[in-house]
N, CA, C and O of each residue as an XYZ file, in Angstrom:
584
protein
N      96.083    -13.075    171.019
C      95.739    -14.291    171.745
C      94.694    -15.116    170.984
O      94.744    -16.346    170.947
N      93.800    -14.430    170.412
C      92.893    -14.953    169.424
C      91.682    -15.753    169.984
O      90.989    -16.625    169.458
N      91.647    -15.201    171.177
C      90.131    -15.712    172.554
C      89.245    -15.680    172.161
O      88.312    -16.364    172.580
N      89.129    -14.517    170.766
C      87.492    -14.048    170.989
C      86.940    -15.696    169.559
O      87.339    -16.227    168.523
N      86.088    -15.754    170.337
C      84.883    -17.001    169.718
C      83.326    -16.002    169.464
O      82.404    -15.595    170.171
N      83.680    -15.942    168.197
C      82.090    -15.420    167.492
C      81.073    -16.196    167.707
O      80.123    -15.706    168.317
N      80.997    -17.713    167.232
C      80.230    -18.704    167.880
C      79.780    -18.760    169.162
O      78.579    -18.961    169.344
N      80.627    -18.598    170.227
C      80.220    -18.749    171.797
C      79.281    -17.536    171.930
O      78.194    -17.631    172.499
N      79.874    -16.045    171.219
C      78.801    -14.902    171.549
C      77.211    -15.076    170.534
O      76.142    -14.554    170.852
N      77.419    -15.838    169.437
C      76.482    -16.066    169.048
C      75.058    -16.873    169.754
O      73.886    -16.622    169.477
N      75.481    -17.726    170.569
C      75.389    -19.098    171.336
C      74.605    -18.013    172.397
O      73.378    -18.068    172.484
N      75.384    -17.025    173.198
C      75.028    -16.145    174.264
C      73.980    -15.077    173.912
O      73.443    -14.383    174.775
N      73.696    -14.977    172.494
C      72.569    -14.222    172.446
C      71.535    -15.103    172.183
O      70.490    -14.893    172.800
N      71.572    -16.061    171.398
C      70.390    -17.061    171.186
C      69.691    -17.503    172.367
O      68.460    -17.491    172.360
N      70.566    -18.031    173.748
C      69.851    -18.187    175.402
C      69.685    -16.837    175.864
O      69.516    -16.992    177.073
N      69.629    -15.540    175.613
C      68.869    -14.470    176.331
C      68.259    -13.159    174.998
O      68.434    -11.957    174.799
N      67.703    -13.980    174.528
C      67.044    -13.107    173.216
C      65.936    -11.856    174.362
O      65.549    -10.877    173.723
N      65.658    -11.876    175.289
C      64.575    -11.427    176.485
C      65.351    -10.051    177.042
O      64.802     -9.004    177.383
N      66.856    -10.367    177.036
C      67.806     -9.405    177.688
C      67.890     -8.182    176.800
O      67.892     -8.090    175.572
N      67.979     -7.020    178.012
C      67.911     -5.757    177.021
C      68.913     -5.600    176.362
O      68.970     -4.806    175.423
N      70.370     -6.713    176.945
C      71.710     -6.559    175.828
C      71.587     -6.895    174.694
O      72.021     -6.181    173.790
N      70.928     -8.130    174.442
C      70.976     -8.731    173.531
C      70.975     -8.283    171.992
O      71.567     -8.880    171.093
N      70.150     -7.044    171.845
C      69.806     -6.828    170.748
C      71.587     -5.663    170.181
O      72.242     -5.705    169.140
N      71.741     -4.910    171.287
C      73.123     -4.124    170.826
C      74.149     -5.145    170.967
O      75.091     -5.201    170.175
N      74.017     -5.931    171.911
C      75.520     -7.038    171.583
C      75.434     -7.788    169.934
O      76.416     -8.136    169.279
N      73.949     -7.911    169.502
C      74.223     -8.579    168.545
C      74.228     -7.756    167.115
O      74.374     -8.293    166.017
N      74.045     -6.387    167.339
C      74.642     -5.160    166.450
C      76.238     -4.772    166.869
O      77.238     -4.565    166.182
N      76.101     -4.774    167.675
C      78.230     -4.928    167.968
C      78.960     -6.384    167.060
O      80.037     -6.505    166.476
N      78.229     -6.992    167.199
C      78.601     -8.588    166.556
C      78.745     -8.793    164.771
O      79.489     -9.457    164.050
N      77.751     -7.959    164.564
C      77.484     -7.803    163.471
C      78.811     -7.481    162.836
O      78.995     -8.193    161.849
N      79.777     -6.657    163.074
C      81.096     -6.115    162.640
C      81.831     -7.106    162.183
O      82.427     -7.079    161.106
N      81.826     -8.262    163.173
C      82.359     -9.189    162.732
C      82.139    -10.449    161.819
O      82.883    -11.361    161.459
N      81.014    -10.183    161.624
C      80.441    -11.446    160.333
C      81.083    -10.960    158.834
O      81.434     -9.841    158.458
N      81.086    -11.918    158.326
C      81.211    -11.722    156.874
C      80.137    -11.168    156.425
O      79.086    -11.203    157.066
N      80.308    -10.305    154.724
C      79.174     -9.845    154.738
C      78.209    -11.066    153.964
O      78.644    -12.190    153.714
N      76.959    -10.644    153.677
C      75.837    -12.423    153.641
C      76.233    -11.836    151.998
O      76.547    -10.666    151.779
N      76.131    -13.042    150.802
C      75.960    -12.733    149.606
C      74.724    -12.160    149.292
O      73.952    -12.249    150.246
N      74.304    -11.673    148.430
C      73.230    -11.364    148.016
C      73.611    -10.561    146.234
O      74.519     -9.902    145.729
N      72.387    -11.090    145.847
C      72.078    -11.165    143.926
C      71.194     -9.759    144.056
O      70.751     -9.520    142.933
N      70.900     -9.049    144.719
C      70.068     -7.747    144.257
C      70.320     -7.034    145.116
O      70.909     -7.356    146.147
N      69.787     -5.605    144.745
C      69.700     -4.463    146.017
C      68.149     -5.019    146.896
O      67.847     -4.870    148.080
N      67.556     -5.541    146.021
C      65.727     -5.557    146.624
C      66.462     -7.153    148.194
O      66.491     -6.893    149.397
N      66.731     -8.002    147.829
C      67.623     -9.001    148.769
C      68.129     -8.278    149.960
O      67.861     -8.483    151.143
N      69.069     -7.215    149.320
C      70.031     -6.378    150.979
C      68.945     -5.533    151.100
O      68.868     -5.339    152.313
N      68.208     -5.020    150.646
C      67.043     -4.363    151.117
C      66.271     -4.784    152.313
O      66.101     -4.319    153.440
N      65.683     -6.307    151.371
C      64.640     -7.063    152.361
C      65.090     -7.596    153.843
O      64.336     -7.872    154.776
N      66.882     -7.685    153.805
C      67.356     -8.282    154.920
C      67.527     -7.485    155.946
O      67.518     -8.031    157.049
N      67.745     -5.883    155.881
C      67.809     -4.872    156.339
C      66.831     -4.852    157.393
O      66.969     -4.965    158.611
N      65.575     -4.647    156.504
C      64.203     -4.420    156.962
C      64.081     -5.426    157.608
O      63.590     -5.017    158.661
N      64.218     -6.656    157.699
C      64.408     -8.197    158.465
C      65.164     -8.261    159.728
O      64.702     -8.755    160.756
N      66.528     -7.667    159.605
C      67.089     -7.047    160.525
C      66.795     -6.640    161.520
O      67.159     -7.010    162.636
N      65.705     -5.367    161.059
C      65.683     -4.170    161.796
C      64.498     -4.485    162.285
O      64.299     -3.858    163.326
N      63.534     -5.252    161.965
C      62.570     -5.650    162.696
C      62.548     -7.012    164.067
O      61.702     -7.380    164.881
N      64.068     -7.458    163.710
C      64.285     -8.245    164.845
C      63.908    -10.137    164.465
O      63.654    -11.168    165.087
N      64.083     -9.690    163.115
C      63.532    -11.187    162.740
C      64.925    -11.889    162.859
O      66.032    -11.359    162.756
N      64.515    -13.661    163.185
C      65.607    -14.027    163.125
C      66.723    -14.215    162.299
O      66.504    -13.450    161.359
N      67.651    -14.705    162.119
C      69.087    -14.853    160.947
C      68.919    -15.300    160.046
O      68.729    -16.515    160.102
N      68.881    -14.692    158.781
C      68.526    -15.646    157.824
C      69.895    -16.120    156.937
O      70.903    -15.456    157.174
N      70.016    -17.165    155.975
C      71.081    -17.069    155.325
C      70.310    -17.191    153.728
O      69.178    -17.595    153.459
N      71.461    -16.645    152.760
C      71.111    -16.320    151.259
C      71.516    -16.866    150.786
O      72.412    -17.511    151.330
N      71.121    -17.176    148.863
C      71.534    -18.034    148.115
C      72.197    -19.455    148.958
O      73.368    -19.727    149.222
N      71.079    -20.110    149.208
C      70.748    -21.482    150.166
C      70.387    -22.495    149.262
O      69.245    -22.419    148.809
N      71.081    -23.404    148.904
C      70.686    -24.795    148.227
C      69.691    -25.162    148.297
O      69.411    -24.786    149.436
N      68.724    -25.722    147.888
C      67.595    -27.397    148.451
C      67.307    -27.428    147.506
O      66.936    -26.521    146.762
N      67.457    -28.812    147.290
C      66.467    -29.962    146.382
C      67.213    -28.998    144.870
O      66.502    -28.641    143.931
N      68.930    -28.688    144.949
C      68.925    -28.192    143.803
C      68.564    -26.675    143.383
O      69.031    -26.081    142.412
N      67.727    -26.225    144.228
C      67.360    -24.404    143.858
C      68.129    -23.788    144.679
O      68.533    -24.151    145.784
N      68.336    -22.748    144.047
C      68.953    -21.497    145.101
C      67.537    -20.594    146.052
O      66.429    -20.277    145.619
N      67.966    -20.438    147.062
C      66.916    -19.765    147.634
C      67.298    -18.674    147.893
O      68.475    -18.542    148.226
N      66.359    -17.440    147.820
C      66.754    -15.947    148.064
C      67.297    -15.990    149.289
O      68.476    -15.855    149.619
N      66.048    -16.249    150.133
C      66.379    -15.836    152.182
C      65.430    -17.297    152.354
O      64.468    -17.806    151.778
N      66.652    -17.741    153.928
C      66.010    -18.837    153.924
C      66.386    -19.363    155.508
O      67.562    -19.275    155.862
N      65.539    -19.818    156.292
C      65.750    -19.987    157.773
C      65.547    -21.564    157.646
O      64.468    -22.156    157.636
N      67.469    -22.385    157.506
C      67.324    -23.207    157.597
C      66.460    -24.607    158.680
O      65.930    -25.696    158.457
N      66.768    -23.677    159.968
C      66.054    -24.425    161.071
C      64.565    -24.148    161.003
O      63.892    -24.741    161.845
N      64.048    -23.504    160.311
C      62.226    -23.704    159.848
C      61.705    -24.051    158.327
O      60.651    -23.942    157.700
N      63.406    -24.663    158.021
C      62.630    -25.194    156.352
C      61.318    -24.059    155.905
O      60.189    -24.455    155.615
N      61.707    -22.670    155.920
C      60.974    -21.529    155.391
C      61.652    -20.532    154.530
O      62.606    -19.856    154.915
N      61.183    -20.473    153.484
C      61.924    -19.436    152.477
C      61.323    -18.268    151.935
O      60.158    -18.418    151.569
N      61.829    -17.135    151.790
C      61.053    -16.292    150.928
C      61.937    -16.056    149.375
O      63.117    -16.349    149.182
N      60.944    -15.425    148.347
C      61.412    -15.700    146.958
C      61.069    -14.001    146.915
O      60.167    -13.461    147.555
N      61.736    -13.528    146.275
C      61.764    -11.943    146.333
C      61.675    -12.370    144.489
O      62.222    -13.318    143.925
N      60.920    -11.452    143.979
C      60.429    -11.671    142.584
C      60.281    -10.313    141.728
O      59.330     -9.559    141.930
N      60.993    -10.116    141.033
C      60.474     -9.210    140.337
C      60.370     -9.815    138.778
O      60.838    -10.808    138.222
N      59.183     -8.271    138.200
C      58.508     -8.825    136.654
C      59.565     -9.443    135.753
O      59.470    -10.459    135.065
N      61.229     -8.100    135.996
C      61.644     -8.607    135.099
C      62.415     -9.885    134.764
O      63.247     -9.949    133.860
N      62.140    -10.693    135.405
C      63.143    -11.804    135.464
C      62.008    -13.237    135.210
O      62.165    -14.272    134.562
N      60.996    -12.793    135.937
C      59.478    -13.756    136.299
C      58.375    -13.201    135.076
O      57.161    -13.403    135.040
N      58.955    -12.677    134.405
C      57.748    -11.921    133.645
C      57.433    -12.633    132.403
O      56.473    -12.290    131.713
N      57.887    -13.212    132.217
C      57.776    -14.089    130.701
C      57.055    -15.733    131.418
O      56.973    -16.163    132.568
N      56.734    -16.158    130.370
C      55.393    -17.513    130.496
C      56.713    -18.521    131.087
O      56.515    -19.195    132.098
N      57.651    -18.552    130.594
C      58.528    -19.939    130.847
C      59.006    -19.484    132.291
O      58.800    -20.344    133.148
N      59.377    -18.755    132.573
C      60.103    -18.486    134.243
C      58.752    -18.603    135.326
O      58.801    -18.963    136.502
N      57.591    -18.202    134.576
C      56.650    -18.411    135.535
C      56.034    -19.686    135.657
O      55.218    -19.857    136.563
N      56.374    -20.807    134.695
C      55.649    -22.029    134.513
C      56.581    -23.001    135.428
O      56.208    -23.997    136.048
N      58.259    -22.300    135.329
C      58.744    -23.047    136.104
C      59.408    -22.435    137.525
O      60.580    -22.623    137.851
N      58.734    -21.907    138.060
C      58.747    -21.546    139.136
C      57.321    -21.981    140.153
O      57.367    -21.993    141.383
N      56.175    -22.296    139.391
C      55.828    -23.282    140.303
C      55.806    -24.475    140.529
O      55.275    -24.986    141.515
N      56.577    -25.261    139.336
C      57.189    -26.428    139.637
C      57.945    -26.306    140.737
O      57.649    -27.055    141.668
N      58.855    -25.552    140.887
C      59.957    -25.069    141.683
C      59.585    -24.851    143.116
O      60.480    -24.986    143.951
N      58.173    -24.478    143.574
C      57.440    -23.973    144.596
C      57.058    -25.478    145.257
O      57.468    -25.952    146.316
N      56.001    -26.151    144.130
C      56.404    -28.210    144.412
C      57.162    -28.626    145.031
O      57.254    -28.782    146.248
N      58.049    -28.941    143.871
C      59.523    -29.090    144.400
C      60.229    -29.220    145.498
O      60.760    -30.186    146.047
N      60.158    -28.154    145.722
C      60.391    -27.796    147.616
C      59.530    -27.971    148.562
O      59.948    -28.369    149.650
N      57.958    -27.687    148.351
C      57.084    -28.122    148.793
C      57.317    -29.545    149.534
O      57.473    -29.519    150.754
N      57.347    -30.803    148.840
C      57.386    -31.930    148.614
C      58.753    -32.518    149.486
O      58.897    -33.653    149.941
N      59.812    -31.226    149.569
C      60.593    -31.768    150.549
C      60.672    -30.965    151.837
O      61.651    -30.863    152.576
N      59.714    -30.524    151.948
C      59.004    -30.130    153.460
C      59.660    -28.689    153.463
O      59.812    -28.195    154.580
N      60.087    -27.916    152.327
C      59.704    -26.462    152.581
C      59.104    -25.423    152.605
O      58.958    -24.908    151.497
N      58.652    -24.849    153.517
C      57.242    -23.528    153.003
C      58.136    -22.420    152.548
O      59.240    -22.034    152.931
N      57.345    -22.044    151.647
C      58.005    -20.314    150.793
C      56.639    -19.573    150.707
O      55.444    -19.808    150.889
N      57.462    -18.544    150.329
C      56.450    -17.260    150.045
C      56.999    -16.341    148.979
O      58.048    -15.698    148.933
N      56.029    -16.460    148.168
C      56.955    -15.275    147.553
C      56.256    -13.640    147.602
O      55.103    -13.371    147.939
N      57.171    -12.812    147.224
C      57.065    -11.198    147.746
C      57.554    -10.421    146.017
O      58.654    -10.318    145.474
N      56.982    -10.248    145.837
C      57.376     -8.973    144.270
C      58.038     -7.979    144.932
O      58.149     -7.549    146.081
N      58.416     -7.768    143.899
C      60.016     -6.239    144.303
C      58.836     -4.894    144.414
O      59.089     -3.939    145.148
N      58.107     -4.927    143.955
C      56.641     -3.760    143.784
C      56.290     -3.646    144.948
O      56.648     -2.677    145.618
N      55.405     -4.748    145.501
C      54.735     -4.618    146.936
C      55.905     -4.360    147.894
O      55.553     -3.832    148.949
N      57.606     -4.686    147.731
C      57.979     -4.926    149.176
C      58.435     -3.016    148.933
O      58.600     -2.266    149.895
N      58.552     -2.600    147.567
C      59.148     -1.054    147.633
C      57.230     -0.270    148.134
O      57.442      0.893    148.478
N      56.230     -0.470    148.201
C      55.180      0.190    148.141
C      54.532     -0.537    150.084
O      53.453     -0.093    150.479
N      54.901     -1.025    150.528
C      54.861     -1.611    151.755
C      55.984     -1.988    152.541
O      55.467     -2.531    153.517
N      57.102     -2.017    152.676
C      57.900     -2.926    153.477
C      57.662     -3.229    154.919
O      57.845     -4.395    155.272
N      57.351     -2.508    155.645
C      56.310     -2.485    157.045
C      55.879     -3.650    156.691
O      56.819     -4.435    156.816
N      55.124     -4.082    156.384
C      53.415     -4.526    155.879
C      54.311     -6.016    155.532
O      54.288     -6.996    156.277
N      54.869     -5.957    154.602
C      55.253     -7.132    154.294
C      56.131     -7.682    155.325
O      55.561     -8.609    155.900
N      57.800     -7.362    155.961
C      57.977     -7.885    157.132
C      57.131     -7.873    157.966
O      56.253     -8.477    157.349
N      56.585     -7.582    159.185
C      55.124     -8.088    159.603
C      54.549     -9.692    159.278
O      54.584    -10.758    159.891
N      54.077     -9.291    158.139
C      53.700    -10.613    157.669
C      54.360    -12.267    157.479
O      53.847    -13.372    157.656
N      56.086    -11.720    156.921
C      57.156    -12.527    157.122
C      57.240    -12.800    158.698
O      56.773    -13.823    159.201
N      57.759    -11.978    159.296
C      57.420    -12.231    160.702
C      56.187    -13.330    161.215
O      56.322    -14.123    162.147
N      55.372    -13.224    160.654
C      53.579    -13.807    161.352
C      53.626    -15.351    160.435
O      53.141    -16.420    160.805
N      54.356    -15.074    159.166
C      54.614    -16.906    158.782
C      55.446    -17.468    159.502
O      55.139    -18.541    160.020
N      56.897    -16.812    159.756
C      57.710    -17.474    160.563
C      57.490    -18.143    161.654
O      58.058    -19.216    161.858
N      56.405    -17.463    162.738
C      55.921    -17.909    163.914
C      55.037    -18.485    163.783
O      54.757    -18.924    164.899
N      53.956    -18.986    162.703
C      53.249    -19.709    162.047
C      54.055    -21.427    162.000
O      53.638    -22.493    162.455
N      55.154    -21.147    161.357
C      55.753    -22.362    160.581
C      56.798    -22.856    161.785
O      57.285    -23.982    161.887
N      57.037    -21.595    162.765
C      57.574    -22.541    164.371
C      57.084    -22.975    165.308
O      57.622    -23.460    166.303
N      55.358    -22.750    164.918
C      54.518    -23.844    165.517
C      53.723    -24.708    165.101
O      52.854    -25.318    165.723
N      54.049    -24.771    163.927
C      53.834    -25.801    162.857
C      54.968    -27.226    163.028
O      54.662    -28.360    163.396
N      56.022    -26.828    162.716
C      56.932    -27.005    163.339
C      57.428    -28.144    164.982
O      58.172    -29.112    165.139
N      56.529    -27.332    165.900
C      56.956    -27.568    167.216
C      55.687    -28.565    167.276
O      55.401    -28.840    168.442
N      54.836    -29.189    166.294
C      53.640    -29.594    166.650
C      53.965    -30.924    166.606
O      53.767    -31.820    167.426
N      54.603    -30.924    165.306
C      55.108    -32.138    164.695
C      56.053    -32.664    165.175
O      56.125    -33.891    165.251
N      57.049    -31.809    165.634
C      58.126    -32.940    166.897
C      57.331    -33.184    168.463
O      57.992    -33.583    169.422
N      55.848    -32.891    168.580
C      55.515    -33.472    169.591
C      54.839    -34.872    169.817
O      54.590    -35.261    170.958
């Protein structure tokens, strides 16, 4: 018959995030998404842990202003940059990566970035913190459309 609408159940957890269903309907749901792309294990790592802490949806390898973004919550113009030495470790990737931080800056996105080191020697610690910008930058956010 082809009834079922992923969207509408999506829609139904977003108005009762409070409900004790909510959180297993939207691990039942999960089956049915595609899986998200992702460029590293440290990425499906971080989303896991993102996941599992109840943070909201993020989507990966996300356009703006031209960059790819690791993880990125389009509706809070907030990104995180998952970094490791070997890629960031040389003078030129690091000179232009805070252009890159500008960049986005300038078109009203906040980032953060997280090293592959601290998130394997903390991950607790660091979601937490992702968590505490997010709700930071959705009342940052909610200030400015008032």
């Amino acid at each position: 018959m082809r009834s079922f609408d992923l969207d509408d159940f999506r829609s139904v957890i977003a108005r009762n995030q409070g409900h004790r269903g909510a959180r297993p309907l939207a691990r039942a749901l999960a089956i049915y998404e595609p899986p998200r792309f992702t460029r590293s294990e440290l990425e499906r790592e971080f989303l896991t842990w993102a996941e599992s802490a109840g943070l909201p949806s993020a989507v990966t390898a996300f356009n703006v202003a031209g960059y790819e973004l690791d993880v990125y919550w389009p509706e809070l113009r907030f990104a995180v940059e998952l970094d490791v030495y070997a890629t960031h470790g040389a003078h030129e990737p690091f000179e232009e990566d805070r252009q890159r931080d500008e960049d986005l800056k300038l078109v009203g996105v906040e980032l953060t970035r997280i090293t592959g080191r601290r998130f394997e020697r903390e991950p607790r610690q660091v979601i937490e913190r992702v968590s505490r910008l997010l709700d930071q930058r959705r009342r940052q956010l909610g200030a400015w459309g008032s």
